[in-house]
TORGU-461503 format. One record per residue: residue in three letters; x, y, z of N, C-alpha, C, O in turn. Coordinates in steps of 0.2 Angstrom, whole numbers, plus 5000, padded with zeros to 4 digits. Layout:
ALAXYZXYZXYZXYZ ...
// end
This chain:
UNK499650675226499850645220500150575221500550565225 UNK499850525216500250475218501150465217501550515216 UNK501450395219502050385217502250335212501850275211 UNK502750355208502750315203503450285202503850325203 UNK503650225201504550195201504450205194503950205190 UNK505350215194505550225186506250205187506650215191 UNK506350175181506750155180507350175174507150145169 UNK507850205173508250265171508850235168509250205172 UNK508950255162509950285162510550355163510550405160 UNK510950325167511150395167511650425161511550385156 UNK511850455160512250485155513050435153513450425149 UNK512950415159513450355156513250295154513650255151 UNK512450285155512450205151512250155158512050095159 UNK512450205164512250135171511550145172511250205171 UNK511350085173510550095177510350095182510650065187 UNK509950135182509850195188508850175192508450175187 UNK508450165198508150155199507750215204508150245208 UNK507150245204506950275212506150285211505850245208 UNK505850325215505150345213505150415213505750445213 UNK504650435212504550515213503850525211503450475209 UNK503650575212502950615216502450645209502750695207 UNK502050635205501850655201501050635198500750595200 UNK500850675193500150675192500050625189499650595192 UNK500250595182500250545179500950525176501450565176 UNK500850465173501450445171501850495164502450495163 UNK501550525161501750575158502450605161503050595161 UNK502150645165502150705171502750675174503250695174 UNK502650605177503350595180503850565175504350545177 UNK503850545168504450555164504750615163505350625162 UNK504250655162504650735161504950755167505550775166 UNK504750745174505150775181505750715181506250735184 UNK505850645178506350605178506750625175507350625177 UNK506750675167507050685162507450745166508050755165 UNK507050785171507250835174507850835179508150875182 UNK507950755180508650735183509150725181509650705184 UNK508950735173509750715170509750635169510350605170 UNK509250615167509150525168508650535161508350575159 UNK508950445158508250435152507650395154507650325155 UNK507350405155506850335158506750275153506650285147 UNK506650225156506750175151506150135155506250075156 UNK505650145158505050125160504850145167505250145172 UNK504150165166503850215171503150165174502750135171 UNK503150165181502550125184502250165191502450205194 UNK501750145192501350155198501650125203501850065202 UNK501950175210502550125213502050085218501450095221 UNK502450025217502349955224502049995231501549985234 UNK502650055233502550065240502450145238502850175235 UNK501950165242501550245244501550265250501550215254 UNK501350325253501450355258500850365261500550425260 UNK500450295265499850305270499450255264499650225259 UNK498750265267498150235260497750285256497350265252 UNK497850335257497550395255497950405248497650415242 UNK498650405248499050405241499050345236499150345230 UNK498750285240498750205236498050215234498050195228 UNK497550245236496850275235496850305230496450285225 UNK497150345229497250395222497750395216497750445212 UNK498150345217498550285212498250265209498250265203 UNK497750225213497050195209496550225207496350205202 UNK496450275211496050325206496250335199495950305195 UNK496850365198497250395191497250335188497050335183 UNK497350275191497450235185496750195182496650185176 UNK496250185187495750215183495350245180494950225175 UNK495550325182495350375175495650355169495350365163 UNK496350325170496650325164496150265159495850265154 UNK496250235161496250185160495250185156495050155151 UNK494750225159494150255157494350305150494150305144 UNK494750335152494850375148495250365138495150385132 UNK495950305142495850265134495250265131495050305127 UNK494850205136494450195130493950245128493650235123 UNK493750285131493350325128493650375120493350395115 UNK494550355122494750395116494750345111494750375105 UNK494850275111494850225107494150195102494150175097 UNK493650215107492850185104492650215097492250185093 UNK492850275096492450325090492750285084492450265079 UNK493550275086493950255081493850185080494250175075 UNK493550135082493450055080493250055073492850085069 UNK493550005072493249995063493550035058493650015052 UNK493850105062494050135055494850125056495150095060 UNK495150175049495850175049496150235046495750275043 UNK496750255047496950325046497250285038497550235036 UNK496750355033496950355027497550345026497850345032 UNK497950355019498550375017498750445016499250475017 UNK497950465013498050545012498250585017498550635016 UNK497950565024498050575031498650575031498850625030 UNK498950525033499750505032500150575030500450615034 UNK499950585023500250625018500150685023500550715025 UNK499550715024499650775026499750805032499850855034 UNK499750745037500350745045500950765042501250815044 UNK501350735035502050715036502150795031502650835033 UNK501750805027501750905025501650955031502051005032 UNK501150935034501150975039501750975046501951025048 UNK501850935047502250895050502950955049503251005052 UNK503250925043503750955042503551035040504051075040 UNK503151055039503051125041503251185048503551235048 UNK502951145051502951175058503551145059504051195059 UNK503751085061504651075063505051115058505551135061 UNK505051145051505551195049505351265050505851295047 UNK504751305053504451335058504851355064504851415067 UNK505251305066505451335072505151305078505351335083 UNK504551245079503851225083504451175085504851135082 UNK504351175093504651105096504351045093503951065088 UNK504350985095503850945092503450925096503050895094 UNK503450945102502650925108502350995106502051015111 UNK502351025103502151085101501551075094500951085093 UNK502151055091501851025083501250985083500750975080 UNK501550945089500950875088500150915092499650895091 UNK500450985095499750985099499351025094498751045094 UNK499751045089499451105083499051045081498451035083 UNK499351005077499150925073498450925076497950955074 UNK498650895082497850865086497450905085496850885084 UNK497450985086496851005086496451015080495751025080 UNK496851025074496851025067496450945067495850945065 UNK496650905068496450825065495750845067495450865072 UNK495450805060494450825060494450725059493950705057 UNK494850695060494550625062494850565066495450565066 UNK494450525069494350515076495250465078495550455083 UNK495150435069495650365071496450415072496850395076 UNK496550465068496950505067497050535073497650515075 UNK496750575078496650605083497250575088497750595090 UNK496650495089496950435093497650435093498050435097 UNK497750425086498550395085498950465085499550465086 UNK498650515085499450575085499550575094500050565096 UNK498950585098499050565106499250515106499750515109 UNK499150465105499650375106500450425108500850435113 UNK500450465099501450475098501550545104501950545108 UNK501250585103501250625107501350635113501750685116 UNK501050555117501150525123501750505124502050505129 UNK501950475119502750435119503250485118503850465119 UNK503250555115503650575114503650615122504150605125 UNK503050665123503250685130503550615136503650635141 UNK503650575135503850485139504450505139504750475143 UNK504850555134505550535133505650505125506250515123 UNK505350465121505550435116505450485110505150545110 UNK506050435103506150465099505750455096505450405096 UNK505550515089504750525086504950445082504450405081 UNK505550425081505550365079505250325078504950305073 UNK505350305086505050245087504150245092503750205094 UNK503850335091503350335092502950315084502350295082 UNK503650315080503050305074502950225072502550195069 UNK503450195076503550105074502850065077502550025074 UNK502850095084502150075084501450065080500950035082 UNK501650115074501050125070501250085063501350125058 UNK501550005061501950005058501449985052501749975047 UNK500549985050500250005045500350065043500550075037 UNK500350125046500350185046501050215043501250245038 UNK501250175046502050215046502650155043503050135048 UNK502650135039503050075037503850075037504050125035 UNK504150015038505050055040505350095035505850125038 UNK505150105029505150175024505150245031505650275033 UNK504850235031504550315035504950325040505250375042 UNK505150245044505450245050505750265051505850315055 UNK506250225046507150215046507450305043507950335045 UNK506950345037507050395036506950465043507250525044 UNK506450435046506350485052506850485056507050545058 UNK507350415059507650395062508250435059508450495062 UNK508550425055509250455050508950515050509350565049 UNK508550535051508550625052508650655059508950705060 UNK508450605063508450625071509350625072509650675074 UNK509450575069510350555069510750615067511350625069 UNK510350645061511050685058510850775060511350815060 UNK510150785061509850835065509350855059508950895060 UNK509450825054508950885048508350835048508250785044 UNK507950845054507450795055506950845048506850815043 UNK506850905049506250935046506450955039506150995036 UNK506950925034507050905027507050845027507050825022 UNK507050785033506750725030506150715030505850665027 UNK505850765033505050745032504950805025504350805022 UNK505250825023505050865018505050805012504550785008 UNK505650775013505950715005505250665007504950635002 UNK505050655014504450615012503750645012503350605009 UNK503550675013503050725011503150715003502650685000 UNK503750734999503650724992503650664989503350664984 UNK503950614992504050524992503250544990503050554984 UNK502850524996502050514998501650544992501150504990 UNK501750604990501450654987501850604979501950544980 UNK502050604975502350574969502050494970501850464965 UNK502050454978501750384975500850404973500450374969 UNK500750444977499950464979499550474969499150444966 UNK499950514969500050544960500050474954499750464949 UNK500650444958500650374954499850344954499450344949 UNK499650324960499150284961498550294957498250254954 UNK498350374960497750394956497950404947497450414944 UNK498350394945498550404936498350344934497850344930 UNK498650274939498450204938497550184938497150144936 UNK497450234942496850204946496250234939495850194936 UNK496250294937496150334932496250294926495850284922 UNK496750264924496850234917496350174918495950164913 UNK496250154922495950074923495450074924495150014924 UNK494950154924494250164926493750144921493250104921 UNK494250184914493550164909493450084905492950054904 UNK494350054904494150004902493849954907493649904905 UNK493849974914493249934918492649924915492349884913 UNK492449994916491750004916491649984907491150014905 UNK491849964903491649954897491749874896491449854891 UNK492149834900492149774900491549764905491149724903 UNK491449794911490949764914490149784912489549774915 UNK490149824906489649854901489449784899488849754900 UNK490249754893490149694889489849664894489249654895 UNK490449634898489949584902489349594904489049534903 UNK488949634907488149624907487949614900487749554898 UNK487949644897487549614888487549564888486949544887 UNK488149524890488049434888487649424892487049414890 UNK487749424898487449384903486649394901486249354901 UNK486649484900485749484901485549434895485149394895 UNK485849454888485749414882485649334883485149304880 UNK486149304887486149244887485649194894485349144893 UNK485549234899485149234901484249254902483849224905 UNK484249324899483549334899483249314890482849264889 UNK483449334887483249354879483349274875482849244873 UNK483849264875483849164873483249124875482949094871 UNK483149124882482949074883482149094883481749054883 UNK482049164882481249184879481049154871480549124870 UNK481449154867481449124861481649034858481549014852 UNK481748994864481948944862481148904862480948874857 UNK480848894865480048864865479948894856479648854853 UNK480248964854480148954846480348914842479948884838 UNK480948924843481548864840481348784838481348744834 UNK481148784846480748704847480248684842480348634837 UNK479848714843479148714839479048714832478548694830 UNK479748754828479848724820479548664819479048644816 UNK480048614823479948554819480648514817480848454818 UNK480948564815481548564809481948554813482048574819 UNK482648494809483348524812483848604810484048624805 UNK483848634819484048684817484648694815484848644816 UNK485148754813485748784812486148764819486048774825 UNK486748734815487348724822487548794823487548784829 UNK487648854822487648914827486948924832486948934838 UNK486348914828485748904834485648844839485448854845 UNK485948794837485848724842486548744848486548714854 UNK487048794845487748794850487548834856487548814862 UNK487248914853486648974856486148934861486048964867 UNK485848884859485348854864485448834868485148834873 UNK486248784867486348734874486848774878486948754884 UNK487248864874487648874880487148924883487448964887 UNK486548944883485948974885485848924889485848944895 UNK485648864888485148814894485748804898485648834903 UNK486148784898486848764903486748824908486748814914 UNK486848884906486848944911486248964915486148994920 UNK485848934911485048934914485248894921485248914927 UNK485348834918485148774922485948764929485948734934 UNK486248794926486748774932487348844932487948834933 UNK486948904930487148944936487448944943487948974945 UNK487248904946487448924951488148884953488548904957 UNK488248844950488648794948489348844946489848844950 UNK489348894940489748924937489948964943490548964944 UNK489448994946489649034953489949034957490149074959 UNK490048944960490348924965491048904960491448894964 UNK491148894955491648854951492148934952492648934955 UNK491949024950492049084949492449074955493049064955 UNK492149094963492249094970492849044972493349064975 UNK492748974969493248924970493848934969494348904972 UNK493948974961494448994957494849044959495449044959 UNK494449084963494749144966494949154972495149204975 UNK494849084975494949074981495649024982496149024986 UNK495548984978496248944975496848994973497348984976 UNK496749034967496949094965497549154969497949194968 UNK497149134976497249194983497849154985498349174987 UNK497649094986497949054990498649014989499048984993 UNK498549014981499049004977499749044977500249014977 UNK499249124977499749184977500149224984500649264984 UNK499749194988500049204997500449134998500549125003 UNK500649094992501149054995501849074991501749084985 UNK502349074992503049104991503249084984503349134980 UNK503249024982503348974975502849024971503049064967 UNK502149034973501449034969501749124968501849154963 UNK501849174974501849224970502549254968502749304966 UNK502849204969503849234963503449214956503549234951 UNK502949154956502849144947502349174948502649174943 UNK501749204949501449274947501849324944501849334938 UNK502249344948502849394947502949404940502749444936 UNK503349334941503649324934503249324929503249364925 UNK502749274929502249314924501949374921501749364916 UNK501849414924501849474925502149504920501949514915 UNK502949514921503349554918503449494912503849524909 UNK503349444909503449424904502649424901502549374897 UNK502149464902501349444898501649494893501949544895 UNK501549484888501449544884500649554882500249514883 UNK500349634881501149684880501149734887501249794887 UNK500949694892500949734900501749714903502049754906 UNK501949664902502749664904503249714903503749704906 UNK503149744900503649814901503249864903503549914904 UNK502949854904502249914907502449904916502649954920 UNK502449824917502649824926503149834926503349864931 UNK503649824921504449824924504649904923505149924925 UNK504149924921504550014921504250024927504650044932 UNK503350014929503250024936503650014942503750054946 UNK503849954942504249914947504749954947504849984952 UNK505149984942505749984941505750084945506250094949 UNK505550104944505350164946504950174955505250214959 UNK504650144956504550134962505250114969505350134974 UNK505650054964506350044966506750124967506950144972 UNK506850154963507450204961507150254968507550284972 UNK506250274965506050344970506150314976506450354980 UNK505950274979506150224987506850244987507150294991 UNK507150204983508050204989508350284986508850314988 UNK508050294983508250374981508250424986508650454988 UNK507450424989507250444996507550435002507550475007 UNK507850365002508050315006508850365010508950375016 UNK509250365003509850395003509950465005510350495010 UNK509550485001509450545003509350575008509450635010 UNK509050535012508750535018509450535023509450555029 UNK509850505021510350505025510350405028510550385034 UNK509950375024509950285027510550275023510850295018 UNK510850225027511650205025511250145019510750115020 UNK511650135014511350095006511350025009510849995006 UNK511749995012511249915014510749915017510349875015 UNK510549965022510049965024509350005019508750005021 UNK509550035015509150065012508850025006508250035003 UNK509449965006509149915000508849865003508549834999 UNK508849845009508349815014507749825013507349785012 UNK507649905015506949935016506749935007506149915006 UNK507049955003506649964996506549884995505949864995 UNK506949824993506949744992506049764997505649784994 UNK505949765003505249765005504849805003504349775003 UNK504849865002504449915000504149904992503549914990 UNK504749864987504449874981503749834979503449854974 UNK503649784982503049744981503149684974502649654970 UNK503849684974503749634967504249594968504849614968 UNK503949514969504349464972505149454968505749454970 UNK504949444961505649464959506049514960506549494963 UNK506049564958506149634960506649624965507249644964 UNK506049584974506549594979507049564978507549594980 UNK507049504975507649454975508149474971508749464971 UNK507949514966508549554962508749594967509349584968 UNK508549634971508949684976509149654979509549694982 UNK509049614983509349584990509949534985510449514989 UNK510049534979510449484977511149544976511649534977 UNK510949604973511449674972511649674980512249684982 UNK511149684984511449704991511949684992512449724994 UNK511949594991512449554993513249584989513849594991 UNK512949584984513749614981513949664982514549674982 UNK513549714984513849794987514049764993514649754994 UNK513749754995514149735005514849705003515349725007 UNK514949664995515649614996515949684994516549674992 UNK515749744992516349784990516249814982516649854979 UNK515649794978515449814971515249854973514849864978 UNK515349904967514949964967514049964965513849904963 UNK513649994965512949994965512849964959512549904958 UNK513250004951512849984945513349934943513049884940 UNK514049924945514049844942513649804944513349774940 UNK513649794952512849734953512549734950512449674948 UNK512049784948511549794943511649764938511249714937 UNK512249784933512349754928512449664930512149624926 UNK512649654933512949584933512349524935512249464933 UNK511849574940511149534940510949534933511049484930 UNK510749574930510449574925509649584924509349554919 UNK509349614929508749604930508349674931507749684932 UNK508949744929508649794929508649834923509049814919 UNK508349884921508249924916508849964914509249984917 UNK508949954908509650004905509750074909510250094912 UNK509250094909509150184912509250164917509550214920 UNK509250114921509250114927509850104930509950134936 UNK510250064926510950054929511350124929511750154934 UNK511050144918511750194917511750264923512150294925 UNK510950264925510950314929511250314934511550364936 UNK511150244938511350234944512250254943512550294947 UNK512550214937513350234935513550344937514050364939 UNK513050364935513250414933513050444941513450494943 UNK512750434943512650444950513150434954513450484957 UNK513350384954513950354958514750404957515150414961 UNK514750414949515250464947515150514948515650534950 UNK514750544948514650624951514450624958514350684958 UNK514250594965514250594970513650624972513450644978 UNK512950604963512450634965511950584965511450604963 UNK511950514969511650474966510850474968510550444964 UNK510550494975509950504975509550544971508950544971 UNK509950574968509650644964509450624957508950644953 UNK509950574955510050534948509250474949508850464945 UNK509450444957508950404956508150414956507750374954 UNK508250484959507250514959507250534953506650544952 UNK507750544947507850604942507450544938506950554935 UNK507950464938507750414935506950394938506750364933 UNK506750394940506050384944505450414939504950374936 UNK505550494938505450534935505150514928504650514926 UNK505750504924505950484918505250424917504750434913 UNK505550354922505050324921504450314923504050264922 UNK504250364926503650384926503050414920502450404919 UNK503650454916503350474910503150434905502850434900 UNK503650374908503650314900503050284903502550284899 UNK502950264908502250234909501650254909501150214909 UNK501650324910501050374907500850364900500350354897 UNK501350374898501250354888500950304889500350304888 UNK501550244889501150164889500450144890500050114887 UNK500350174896499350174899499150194895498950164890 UNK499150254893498750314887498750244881498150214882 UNK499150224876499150214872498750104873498350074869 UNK498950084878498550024879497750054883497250004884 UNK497650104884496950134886496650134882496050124883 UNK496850164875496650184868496450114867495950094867 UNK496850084866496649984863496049954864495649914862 UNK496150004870495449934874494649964874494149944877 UNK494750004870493950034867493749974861493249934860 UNK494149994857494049934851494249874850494149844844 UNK494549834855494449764856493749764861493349714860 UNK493549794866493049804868492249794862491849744862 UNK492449844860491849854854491749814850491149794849 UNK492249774845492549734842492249654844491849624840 UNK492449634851492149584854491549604856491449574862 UNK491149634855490349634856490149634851489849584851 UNK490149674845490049654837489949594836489449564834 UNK490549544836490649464834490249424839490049374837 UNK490049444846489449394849488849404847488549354845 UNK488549504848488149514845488149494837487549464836 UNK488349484833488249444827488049394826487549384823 UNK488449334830488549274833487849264834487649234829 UNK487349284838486849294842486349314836486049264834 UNK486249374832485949354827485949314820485449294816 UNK486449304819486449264813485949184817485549154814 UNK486249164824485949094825485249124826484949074825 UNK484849174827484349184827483849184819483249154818 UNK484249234815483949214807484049174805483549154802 UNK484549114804484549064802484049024803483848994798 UNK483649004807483148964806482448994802482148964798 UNK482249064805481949074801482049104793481449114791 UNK482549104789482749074783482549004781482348994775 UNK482748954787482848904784482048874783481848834779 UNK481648904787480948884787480648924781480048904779 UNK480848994777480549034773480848994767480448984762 UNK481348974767481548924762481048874760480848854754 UNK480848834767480448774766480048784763479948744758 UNK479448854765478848854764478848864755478548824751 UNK479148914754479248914746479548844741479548854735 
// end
C-alpha cells in the first residue's frame, strides 16, 4: 500500500503532521480519524519505502485519476434536475430519521440514483464525507445544486443535532416552491399558446394571403380605400424587409438582456414590475410569499435571523425586495424588532408585517411566517385564475378588430368599383 502525509488537528486546535500506510486517500482519512486527529488535507507522501511502494503510489493515483473520468464522461452536458434535488433531500431525511448513519444513506442514494449527473455528485459528497467533512460543506461544493438556502440550513442542523428535521423543513421548503412553479407555469400555458395562435394568423395573413391579392388591387385602376392602401403597404414592408424586423426583434432582446444584467437596469425592471398594473400586486404577493417561506424555513431551521435575512435578501430574486430586507436587517442588527422594521421600510404587505408582529409576540414566528406564505399563496392562485380568464377575450377580441380590419380593406374596393360600374 502506498504512503500518504496528512495533515491533522488535534482535539485542542494544534497542528499535527505524519504519514501512514493505506489504500487510497479515503481509506487513509478514516485510519487518521482513527487517531483522534481531524484531517485537514490528505496527500501521496514525498518519501515511501523502496521503489516498489513509489511504484504503486503511482499506480493508485493513476487508477484514480482513470477512474474520475470515467465517472465524469456520462454526466457531461447534463445537470442534476431540481426534482432530483427535491427527492435526495425527502429521501435523504428519511433514512437519516431511520436511524442510517450517513455513509450508509449516501450508499442506499447511490444505488437508488437512475442518472448519471446525480450518481457523480452523491460520490463527489460521499467521498468528502467519508474525508472527515461535514455533509455541510460536502454540499457547498455543489453551489448550483445546493444554494446557501440548503447550506446554511444543513449546517444549523449539524450544529444543533436535529440534522434529520432540517431536511424534513427543506424537503417541504422544495416540495411547496416545486408546487408554486408548476401553478405558474400551468397558468401561463394557455394564454401562450393563444397569443402565439394570434400571432401566426397575422403573420401568415400578412405575409402569404395579402400579398396574393394586391396585383388585384393594382389592376382596378382606381384610387383605393385608405384601410386598403394602409393593409398594402404594411403587407409590402414585411414582405420586403423582413429580415430587417428580425434583426431589429434579436437586437431588442439582446439590448433588453443586457440592460437587465446591469444593476441600475434590473432594480427599474423590478420596480416596474410591481408598479404595471394590474400584474403589480400579482408580483408583490409573489415576492412577498417566497420572502416569508424562505426565512420561515430559514429560522426554523435553527439560522440565527441576520444571517437568515442575508440568505432570503439573496434567495428572493427581486432587486427591490432584496434592498427592502437588507435595509430591515440593518435595523434588527441596531436593536428593532423584525415587524417595526417592516413597518418603517414600508415596502412590505400589511399581512406580512402584522403576521411577522404576531409572531414575534407569541414566540411563534417561523410558523406565522410559513402560515403567512401560505395565505399568500392562495391569493395568487385566485389572482392567476381570474387574469387567466381575461386573456381568452382580449385575445379573441383582438383578432375580431384585425380580422375585420383585413376585410372590410378588402371589400371596399370591390364596392367601390361595383359602385362605378352601376
Amino acid at each position: 500500500m502506498p504512503d500518504f502525509t496528512y495533515k491533522a488537528l488535534d482535539r485542542s486546535g494544534q497542528a499535527t503532521t505524519g504519514s501512514i500506510s493505506a489504500r487510497d486517500s479515503q481509506d487513509a482519512a478514516v485510519k487518521v480519524r482513527a487517531l483522534g486527529v481531524f484531517p485537514t488535507s490528505i496527500g501521496v507522501g514525498a518519501k515511501a519505502v523502496g521503489n516498489g511502494a513509489i511504484a504503486e503510489a503511482e499506480a493508485a493515483g493513476s487508477a484514480a485519476k482513470k477512474s474520475a473520468v470515467v465517472a465524469v464522461k456520462p454526466a457531461a452536458g447534463k445537470k442534476v434536475t431540481k426534482l432530483q434535488i427535491l427527492l435526495f433531500t425527502r429521501e435523504m431525511s428519511d433514512l437519516l430519521d431511520a436511524g442510517l448513519p450517513m455513509d450508509r444513506a449516501f450508499s442506499v442514494l447511490i444505488d437508488q440514483a437512475d442518472s448519471a449527473p446525480l450518481k457523480v455528485m452523491l460520490n463527489s459528497m460521499q467521498g468528502d464525507i467519508r474525508a472527515g467533512q461535514p455533509l455541510s460543506d460536502a454540499l457547498r461544493k455543489f453551489p448550483r445544486e445546493f444554494p446557501d438556502l440548503y447550506a446554511n440550513m444543513v449546517k444549523a442542523g449539524e450544529v444543533s443535532g436535529q440534522l434529520s428535521g432540517v431536511m424534513t423543513r427543506l424537503a417541504e421548503f422544495l416540495e411547496k416552491e416545486a408546487v408554486r412553479r408548476s401553478q405558474i407555469m400551468s397558468a401561463l400555458t394557455y394564454p401562450a399558446v393563444l397569443i402565439f395562435v394570434a400571432v401566426s394568423a397575422v403573420i401568415f395573413l400578412m405575409t402569404f394571403a395579402i400579398p396574393r391579392l394586391t396585383p388585384v388591387f393594382k389592376d382596378m385602376g382606381a384610387d383605393l380605400p385608405l384601410p386598403t392602401t394602409m393593409l398594402l403597404g404594411i403587407s409590402g414592408f414585411i414582405g420586403k424587409f423582413w429580415w430587417l424586423i428580425v434583426l431589429g426583434i434579436i437586437a431588442a432582446v439582446f439590448a433588453f438582456r443586457g440592460w437587465v444584467a446591469t444593476r441600475a437596469g434590473r432594480y427599474s425592471f423590478d420596480s416596474m414590475r410591481l408598479n404595471l398594473p394590474p400584474f403589480g400586486a400579482l408580483v408583490q404577493k409573489i415576492v412577498a410569499a417566497r420572502l416569508v417561506r424562505t426565512l420561515g424555513t430559514l429560522l426554523g431551521g435553527g439560522v440565527p435571523i441576520l444571517e437568515a435575512m442575508d440568505i432570503s435578501a439573496s434567495a428572493v430574486g427581486h432587486m427591490v425586495a432584496t434592498e427592502a430586507i437588507l435595509t430591515v436587517r440593518g435595523a434588527v442588527r441596531q436593536g428593532e424588532t423584525l415587524h417595526e422594521a417592516m413597518e418603517k421600510a414600508g415596502n412590505f404587505l400589511p399581512v406580512v408585517t402584522h403576521m411577522t408582529a404576531v409572531g414575534e409576540e407569541t414566540g411563534r414566528l417561523p410558523q406565522m411566517l410559513i402560515r403567512t406564505a401560505e395565505t399568500l399563496d392562495f391569493e395568487v392562485d385566485s389572482t392567476m385564475r381570474r387574469l387567466t380568464s381575461l386573456v381568452e377575450p382580449v385575445v379573441v377580441l383582438f383578432m375580431g378588430v384585425f380580422i375585420g380590419f383585413i376585410v372590410l380593406s378588402i371589400l371596399l374596393p370591390i364596392f367601390q368599383i361595383s359602385s362605378l360600374v352601376k
